[in-house]
C-alpha positions as CSV (number, residue, x, y, z in Angstrom):
1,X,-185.2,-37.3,-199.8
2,X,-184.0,-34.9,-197.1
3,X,-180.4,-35.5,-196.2
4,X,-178.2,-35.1,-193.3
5,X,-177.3,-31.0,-192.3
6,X,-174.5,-32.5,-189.7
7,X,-171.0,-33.8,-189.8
8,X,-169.5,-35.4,-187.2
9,X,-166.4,-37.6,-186.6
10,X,-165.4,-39.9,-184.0
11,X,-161.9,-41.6,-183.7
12,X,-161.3,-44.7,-181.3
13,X,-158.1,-45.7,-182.2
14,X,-155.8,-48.3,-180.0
15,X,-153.6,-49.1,-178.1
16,X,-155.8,-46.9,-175.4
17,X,-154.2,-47.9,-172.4
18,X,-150.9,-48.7,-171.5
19,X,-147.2,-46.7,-171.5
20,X,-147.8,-45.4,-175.4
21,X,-151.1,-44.7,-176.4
22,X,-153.8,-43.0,-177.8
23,X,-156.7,-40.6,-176.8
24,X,-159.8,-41.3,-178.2
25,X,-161.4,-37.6,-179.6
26,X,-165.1,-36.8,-181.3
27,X,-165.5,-33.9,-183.6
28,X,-169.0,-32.1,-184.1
29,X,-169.3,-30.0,-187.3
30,X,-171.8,-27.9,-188.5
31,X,-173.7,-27.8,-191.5
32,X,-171.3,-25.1,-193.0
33,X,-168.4,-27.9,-192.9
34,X,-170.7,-30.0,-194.6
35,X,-171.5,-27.7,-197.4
36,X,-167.8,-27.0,-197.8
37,X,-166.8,-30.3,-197.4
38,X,-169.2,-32.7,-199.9
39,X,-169.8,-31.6,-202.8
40,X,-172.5,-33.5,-205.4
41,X,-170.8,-36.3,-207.5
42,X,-167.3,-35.4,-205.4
43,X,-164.2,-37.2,-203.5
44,X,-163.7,-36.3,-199.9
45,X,-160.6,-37.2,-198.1
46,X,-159.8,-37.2,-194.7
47,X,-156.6,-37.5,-193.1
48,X,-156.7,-38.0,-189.3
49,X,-153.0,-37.1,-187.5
50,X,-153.0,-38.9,-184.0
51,X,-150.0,-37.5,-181.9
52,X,-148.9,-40.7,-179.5
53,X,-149.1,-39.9,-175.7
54,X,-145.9,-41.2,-173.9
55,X,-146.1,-42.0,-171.0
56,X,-143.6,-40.9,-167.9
57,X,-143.0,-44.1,-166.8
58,X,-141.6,-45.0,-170.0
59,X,-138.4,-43.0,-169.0
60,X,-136.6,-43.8,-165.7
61,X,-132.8,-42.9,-164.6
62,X,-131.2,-45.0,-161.8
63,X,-128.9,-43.6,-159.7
64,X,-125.4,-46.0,-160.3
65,X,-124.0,-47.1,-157.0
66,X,-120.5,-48.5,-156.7
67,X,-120.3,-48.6,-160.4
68,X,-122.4,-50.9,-161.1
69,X,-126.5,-51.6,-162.8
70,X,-128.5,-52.1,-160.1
71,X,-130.7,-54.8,-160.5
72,X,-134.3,-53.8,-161.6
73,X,-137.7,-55.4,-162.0
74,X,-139.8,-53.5,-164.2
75,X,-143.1,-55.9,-164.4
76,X,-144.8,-53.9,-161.9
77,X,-144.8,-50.6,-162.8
78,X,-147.8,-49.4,-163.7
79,X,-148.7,-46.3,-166.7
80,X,-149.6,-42.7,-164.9
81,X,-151.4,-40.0,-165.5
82,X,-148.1,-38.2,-166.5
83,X,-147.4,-37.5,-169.7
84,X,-143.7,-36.9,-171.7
85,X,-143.8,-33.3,-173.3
């Protein structure tokens, strides 16, 4: 039986949207990877590190007037483009 000579990897992970989220990514390998990577009668493990994408919006500071909380209404703020670094 011929087998596969490509190794590929995509991740889809959620929440995608929103003020925290994810970025979905895809990861082409070669057949070099493969060969490295599977070995006959052999374990491979994988470990996948997402990094969280924060949003800007998350964050906000309010100028106090007076002393006192001003009064805010946060259900219609909407997530960015902008990202915490």
């Amino acid at each position: 039986m011929d087998g596969i000579d490509l190794l590929g990897l995509i991740v889809n992970p959620r929440p995608d949207k929103g003020f925290v989220r994810y970025i979905p990514c895809k990861i082409d390998a070669k057949s070099e990877l493969l060969e490295k990577a599977l070995i006959e009668n052999g374990t491979t493990m994988i470990e996948i590190c997402m990094q969280r994408i924060v949003d800007k919006e998350v964050f906000r500071l309010e100028q106090l007037t007076d002393n006192k909380m001003p009064e805010l209404d946060f259900k219609d703020i909407e997530p960015t483009d902008q990202i915490v670094v």
